[in-house]
C-alpha positions in Angstrom: 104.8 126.4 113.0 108.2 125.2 111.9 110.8 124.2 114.0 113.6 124.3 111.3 112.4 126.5 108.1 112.2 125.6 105.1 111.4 121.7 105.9 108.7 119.9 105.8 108.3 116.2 107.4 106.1 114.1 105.3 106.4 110.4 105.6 104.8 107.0 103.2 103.7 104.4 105.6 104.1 101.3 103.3 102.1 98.0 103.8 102.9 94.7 101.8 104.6 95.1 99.0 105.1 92.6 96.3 109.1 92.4 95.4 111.7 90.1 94.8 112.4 90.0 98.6 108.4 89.7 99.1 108.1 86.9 96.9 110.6 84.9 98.4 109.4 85.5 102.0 106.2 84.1 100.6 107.3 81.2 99.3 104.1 79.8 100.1 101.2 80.9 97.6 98.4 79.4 99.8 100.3 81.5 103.1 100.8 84.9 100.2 96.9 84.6 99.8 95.9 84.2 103.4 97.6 87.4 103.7 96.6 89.2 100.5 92.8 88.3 101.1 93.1 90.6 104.7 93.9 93.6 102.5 91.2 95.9 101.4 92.3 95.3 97.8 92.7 92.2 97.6 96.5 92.1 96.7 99.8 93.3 97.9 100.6 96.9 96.4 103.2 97.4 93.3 106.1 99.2 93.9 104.8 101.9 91.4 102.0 102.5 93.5 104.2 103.2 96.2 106.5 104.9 94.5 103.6 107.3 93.0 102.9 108.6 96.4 106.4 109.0 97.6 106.7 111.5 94.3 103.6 113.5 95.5 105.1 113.8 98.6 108.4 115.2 97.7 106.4 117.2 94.9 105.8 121.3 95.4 102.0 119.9 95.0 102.4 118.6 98.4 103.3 122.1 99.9 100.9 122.0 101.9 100.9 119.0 103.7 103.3 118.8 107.1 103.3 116.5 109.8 101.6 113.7 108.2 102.2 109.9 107.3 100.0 108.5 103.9 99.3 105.2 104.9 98.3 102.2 103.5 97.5 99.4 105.6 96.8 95.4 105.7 94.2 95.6 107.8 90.6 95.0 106.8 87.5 97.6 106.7 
C-alpha cells in the first residue's frame, strides 16, 4: 500500500559518528572512549560507512524496502 505513488520512505538511523564536529565535542579522549567502548564495535562509525548505507537506500537495489529505518545503535548486545 502506498499512500502517494511512486515514493518510498526509507530512513538511516545514525549513531556516533566520528567528525570534525564529533571530535571537538569529545575533547576528552578518556570521555570519547567511555563512550566508544559501549558500542558493539568498539568505535564510533566513519562517515563512509554511513554514507554507504544512505546510497543503498536511495539505490533501485533497495526497491523493495518501504517503511523502514537501518539503524545502527550505541547500545551494547
Amino acid at each position: 500500500m502506498s499512500w502517494l505513488p511512486g515514493i518510498s520512505i526509507r530512513r538511516c538511523g545514525v549513531t556516533w559518528t566520528r567528525s570534525l564536529a564529533s571530535t571537538r565535542a569529545w575533547r576528552s579522549f578518556r570521555r570519547w572512549a567511555e563512550v566508544a567502548a559501549t558500542i558493539p564495535y568498539g568505535r564510533f562509525a566513519d562517515p563512509n560507512e554511513v554514507a554507504q548505507v544512505a546510497i543503498f537506500l536511495a539505490s533501485q537495489r533497495a526497491e523493495y524496502v518501504v517503511g523502514q529505518t537501518f539503524m545502527s545503535t550505541v547500545a551494547t548486545c
